[in-house]
N, C-alpha and C positions, 0 to 999 in steps of 0.2 A: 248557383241558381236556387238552391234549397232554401240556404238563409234571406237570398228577397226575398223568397214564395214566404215563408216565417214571417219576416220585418214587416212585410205589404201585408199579413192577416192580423196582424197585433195591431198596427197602423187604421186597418180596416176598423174593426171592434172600435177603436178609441174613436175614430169619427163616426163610427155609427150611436155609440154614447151621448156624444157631443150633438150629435143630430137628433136626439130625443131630450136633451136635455132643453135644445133650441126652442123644441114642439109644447116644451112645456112651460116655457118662458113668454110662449104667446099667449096660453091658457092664463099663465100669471096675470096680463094684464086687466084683465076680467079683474083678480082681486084688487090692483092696482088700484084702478078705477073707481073701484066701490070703498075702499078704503080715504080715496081723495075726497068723494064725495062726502062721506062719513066724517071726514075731518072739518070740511068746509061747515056742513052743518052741524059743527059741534057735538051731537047726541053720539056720535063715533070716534069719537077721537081717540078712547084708550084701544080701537084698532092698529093704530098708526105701529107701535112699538112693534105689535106682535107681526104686523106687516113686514116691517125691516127685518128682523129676527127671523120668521122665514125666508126675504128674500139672501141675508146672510146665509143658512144654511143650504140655498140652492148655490151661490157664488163657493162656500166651504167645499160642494162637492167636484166644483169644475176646478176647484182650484187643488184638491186631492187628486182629480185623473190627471189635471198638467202635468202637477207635479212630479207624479208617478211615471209619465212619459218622457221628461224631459232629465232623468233620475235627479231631482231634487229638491228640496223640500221650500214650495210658496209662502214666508210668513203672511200672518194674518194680524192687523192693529184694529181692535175696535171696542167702542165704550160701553162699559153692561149695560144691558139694558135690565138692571135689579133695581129694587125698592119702589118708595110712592110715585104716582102717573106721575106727576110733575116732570120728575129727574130723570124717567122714563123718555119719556115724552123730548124733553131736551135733549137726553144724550142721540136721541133718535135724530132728531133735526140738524143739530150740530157734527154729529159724528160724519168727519172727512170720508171715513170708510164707507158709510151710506152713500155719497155720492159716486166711490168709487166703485163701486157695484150696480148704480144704475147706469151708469157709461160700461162698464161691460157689458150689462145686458142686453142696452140697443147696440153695440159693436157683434156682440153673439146672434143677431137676427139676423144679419148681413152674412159675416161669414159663418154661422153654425152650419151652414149646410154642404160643409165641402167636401160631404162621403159622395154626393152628387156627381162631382168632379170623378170621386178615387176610383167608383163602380163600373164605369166605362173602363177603366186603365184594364181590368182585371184581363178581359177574352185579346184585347189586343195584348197585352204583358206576358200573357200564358204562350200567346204564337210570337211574338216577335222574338222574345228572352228567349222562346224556348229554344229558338232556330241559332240566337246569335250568340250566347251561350251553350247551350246544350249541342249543337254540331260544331261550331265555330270554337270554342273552347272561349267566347270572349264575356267581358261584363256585361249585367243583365243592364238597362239605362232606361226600362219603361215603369218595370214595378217598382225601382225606388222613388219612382214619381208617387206613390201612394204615400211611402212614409215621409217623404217633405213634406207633404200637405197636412200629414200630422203635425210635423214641427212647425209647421208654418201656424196650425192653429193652437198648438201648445204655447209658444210663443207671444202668440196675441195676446192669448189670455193670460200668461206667466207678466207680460208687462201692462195689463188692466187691472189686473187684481194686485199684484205687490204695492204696499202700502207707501202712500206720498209719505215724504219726507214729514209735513204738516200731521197725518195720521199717526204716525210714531211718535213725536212730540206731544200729542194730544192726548195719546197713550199713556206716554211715558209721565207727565202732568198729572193724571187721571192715579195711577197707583203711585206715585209720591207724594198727593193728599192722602193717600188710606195709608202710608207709610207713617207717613208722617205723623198723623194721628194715632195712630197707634203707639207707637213712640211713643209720641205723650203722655197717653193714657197709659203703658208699661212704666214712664218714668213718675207719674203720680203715685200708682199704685207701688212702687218702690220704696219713694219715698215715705209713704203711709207705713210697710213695711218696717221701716228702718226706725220712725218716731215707737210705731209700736211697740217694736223689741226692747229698745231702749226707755220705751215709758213703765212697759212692764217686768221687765227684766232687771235691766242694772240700776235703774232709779230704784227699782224695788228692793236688791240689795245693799244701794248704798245706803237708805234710809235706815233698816235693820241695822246696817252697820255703824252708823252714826247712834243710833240707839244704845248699843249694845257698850261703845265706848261711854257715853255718858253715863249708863248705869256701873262702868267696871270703875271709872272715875270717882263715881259718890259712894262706892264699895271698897275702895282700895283703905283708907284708911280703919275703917273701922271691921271689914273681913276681908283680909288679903287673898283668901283661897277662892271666893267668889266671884274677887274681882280680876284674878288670874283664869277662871275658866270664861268669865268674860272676854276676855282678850283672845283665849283661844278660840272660842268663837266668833269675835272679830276678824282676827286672822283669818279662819276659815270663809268668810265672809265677803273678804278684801279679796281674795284667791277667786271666788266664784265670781265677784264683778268682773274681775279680770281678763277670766275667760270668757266670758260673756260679751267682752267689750271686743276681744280676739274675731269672734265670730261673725261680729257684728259687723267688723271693719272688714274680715276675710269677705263676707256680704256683699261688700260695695266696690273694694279691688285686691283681691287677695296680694299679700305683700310678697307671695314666692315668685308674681310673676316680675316683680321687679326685678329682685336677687337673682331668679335663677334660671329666666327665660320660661317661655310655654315649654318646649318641651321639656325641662327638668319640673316641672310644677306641677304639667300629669303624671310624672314619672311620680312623683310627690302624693298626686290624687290615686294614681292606681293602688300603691302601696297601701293608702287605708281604706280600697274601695273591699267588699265581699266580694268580688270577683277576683278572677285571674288575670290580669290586664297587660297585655304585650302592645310596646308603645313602640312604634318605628318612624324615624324620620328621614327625609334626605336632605336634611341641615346640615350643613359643616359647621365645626365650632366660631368662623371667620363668617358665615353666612349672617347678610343684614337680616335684623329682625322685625316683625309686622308694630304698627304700629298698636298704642299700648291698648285703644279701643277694641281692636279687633284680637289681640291677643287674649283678651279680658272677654270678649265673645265667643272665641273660640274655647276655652277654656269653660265658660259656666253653659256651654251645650255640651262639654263632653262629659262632665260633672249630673249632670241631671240625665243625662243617658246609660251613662253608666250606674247614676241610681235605678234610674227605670227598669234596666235587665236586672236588676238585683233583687228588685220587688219582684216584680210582674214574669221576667221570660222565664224564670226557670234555668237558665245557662247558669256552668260556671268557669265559662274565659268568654271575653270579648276581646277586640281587639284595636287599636287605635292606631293610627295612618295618615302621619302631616307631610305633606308634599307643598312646595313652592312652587305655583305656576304661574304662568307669563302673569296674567291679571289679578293673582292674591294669593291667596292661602288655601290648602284646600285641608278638609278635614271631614276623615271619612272613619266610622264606628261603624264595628259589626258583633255581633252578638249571635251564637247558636241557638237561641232559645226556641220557647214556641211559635215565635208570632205572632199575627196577628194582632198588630199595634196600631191604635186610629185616634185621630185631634178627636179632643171632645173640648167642644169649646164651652166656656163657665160661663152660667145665667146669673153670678154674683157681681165680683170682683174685677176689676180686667185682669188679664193675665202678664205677668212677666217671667222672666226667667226664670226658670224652677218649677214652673206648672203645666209641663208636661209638652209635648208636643207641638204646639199650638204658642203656647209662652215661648219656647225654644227657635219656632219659626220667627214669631216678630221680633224679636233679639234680631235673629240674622237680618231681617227684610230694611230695620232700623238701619244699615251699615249698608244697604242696597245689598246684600247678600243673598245666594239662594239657597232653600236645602231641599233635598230630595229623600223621603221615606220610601222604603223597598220592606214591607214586613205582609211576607205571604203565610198563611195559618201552618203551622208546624215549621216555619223560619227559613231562611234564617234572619234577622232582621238587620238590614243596612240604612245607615242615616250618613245620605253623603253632603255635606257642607263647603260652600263655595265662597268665600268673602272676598270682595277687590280690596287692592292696598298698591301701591306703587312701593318697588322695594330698591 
């Protein structure tokens, strides 16, 4: 009898919530209205956006109490509403989820009021349960009549608001253009990279180097000693391209991941990181490996993360953590340090890998991948990385 009397007051609240949320969903229409006119007559039209976006954030909260009732969680698919009117304005009109929020709305005027229902249940619940339960020793069978009526309205709403099939695709459309672009613009700005190194770098020393033999060349006859220090600086010369051209190509796909798999290759990175770096896998040596893209991404985030605690946290062990799961790779860095780690995104350059946070996410976002930053101020900071691969 207790736990109805509980169920039926928890039950109570959510539909009296629901029953103010209804109250103000009529009030809504008010804005509705003056926003359609507003549109019709043009001079209003950039209300339109901010319309939806409210009317979003009133469906966000009924679909947080559903969810909440029904223990679990309502996605939500819909299109920013960021940048100029224009794409404002479209995403607004077009956006599937818009329409799926105004069909909850007029279903929520209908049934929002079923605390109407539950209220009556109460003085009849309290004498009938108390009799047929409380002397009878038997089930209470009137006050669980309040909390069906919550599930009945949790429900409704859990199947008006969870997104059409069409909204998720529209979604999923939506951030694989900024994927994608991005992309791009990481692999432009790579490229740029890699001409630069090489325009200033080892063209720079092979030129010197070509030099230097010519001169040891029209010196060797006539001062042997001049044209032998020549050469040793040639030598020396050929040695710095070299490594230069090492670096260059480590740059673009390090050659240990080929040889010696990701995990020997951080095991490879940690050794010449400033940190203390403890690297664990649950690879077997028989275990298939990620393909080479996604090895090569997981690899150059663990590499700029582990530069980043090196700079910035102050720690000195981090830790690194490859796990195989059903849908990828997973790759999880954590660092003792102080904290407090945040994207700053560059008003130059685009960013690609090695630029910090922000470069490191569209790396992964390129591969559909997700990552998750955890760095609270005095730490400790965890970057957990998620990539799909079929293995």
């Amino acid at each position: 009898m207790r736990e109805a009397v509980r169920r039926a007051g928890r039950a109570t609240v959510y539909l009296a919530a629901s029953a103010g949320l209804t109250f103000g969903s009529y009030l809504f229409i008010t804005v509705l209205l003056c926003t359609v006119i507003a549109t019709v007559a043009v001079v209003g039209v950039a209300m339109l956006p901010e319309t939806v976006l409210l009317m979003r954030r009133w469906a966000g909260a009924k679909r947080t109490w559903a969810g909440a009732w029904r223990g679990e969680r309502i996605p939500e698919a819909y299109l920013p509403l960021t940048g100029p009117l224009r794409r404002r304005l479209r995403h607004a009109v077009h956006d599937p989820g818009t329409y799926a929020d105004l069909r909850w709305m007029v279903a929520q005027y209908l049934y929002g009021w079923l605390v109407c229902l539950a209220l009556p249940l109460w003085p009849v619940g309290l004498a009938v349960d108390g009799v047929w339960s409380g002397l009878l020793g038997r089930q209470p069978f009137v006050l669980p009549l309040i909390g069906r009526l919550a599930d009945r309205d949790a429900a409704w709403s859990a199947r008006l608001l969870r997104p059409t099939p069409k909204a998720l695709l529209t979604e999923r459309v939506e951030k694989l253009t900024v994927t994608r672009a991005d992309a791009l613009s990481a692999h432009d700005a790579e490229l740029r990279r890699i001409e630069r190194d090489l325009h200033d770098g080892t063209q720079a020393r092979l030129v010197a180097l070509s030099m230097r033999l010519g001169l040891a060349r029209r010196a060797y006859d006539a001062d042997p000693a001049t044209a032998r220090r020549l050469l040793d600086d040639a030598q020396d010369q050929a040695e710095e391209a070299l490594a230069e051209l090492r670096h260059v190509v480590r740059g673009i796909h390090p050659p240990i991941l080929t040889d010696r798999g990701l995990a020997g290759a951080l095991r490879a990175l940690a050794a010449g990181s400033g940190l203390s770096v403890g690297i664990t896998t649950d690879a077997t040596d028989n275990a298939p490996r990620a393909p080479a893209a996604v090895e090569a991404a997981a690899y150059f985030v663990v590499a700029e993360a582990l530069t980043n605690a090196a700079k910035h946290s102050g720690a000195e062990h981090a830790e690194v953590r490859l796990a195989h799961t059903r849908a990828g790779l997973q790759v999880i860095i954590r660092d003792e340090g102080c904290g407090g780690a945040e994207e700053r995104p560059s008003t130059s350059v685009p960013l690609v890998g090695g630029s910090g946070l922000l470069g490191m996410r569209r790396r992964v976002a390129a591969l559909d991948g997700t990552m998750t930053v955890t760095s609270p101020v005095g730490g400790p900071t965890v970057i957990d990385v998620e990539l799909p691969c079929v293995w």
